[in-house]
C-alpha positions in Angstrom: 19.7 -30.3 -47.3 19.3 -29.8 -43.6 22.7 -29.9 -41.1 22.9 -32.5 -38.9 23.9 -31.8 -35.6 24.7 -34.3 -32.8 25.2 -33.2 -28.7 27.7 -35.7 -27.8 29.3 -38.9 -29.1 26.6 -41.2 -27.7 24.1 -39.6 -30.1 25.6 -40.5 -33.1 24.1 -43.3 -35.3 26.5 -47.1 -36.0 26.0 -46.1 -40.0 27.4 -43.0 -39.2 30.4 -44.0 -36.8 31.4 -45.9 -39.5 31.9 -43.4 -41.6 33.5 -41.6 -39.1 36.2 -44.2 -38.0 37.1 -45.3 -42.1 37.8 -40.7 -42.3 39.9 -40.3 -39.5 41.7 -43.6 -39.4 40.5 -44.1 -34.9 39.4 -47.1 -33.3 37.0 -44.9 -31.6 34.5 -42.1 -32.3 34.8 -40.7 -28.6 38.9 -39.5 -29.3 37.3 -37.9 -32.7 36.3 -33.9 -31.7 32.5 -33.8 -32.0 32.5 -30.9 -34.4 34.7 -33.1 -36.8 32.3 -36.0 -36.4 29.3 -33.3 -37.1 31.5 -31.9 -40.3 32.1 -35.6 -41.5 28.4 -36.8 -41.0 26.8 -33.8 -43.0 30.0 -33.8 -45.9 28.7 -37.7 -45.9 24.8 -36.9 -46.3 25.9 -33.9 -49.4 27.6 -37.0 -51.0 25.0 -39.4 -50.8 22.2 -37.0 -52.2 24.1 -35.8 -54.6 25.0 -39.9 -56.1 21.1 -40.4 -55.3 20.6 -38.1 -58.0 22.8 -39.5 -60.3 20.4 -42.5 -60.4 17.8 -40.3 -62.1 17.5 -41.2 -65.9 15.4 -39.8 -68.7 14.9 -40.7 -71.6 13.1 -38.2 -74.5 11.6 -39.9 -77.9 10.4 -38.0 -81.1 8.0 -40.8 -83.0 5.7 -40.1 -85.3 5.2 -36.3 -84.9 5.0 -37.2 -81.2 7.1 -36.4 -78.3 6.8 -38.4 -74.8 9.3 -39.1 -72.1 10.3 -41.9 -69.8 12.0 -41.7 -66.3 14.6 -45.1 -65.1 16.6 -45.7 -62.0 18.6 -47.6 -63.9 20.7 -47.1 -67.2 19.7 -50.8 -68.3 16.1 -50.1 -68.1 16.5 -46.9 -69.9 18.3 -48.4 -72.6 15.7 -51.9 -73.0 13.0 -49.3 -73.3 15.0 -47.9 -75.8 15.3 -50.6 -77.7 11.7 -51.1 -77.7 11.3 -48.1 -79.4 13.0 -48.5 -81.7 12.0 -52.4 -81.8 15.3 -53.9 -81.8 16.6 -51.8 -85.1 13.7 -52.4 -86.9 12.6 -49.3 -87.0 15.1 -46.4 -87.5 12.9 -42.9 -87.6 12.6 -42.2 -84.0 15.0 -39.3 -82.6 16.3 -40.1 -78.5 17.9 -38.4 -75.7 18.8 -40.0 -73.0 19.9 -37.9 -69.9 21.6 -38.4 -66.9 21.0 -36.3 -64.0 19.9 -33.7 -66.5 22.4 -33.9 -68.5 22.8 -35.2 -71.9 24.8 -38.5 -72.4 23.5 -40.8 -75.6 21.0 -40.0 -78.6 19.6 -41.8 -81.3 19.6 -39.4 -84.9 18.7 -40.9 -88.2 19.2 -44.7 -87.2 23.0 -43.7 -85.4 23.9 -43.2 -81.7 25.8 -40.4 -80.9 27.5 -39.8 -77.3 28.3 -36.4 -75.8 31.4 -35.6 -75.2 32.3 -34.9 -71.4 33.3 -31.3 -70.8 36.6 -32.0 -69.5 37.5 -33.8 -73.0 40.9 -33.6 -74.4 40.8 -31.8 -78.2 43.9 -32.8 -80.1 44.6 -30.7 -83.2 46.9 -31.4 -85.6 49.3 -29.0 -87.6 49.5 -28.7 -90.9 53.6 -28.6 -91.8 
């Protein structure tokens, strides 16, 4: 991602003075320090790519002895084309992954979904008395 880098106050774009004022709490971007407005612009552009990318679904399908893949912007679509697949539980042999950004987060094994768990996921374990 390139830096952003504005001169002076005047420079600065209306979607990003918004920004701006809701971060600092002002009722004007000229009493913000320029450098701050520069820091909060480009800590505002890393955030927005980064959710951009979160829009990125995949979904992987095992059928028949064949393997083909599918990309969505949305989790809805992903999951109607998963249905199709499978043809609205009709048919129950093909294996699925669907992936969010990359990373796992559903799949379809022997006619059962099964959800990852998220990394930061609290184990219990009990003790046997």
């Amino acid at each position: 991602m390139e830096m952003v880098l504005y001169r002076s106050h005047q420079e600065i774009p209306t979607k990003f003075r918004k920004v701006i004022l809701e971060e600092v709490f002002e009722k004007r971007v000229a009493k913000v320090p320029l450098a701050l407005c520069n820091e909060i612009i480009n800590n505002h552009l890393e955030e927005q790519q980064e959710l951009e990318s979160l829009k990125d679904f995949e979904v992987r399908v095992m059928k028949n002895g064949e393997e083909f893949s599918e990309n969505f912007k949305t989790l809805q679509d992903a999951e109607v084309f998963m249905d199709r697949v499978i043809n609205y539980g009709e048919d129950l042999s093909p294996v699925m992954l669907l992936s969010q950004a990359k990373r796992p987060i559903r799949a379809f094994i022997k006619g059962s979904w099964k959800f990852a768990r998220p990394k930061d996921a609290i184990q219990v374990k009990r003790r046997v008395a």
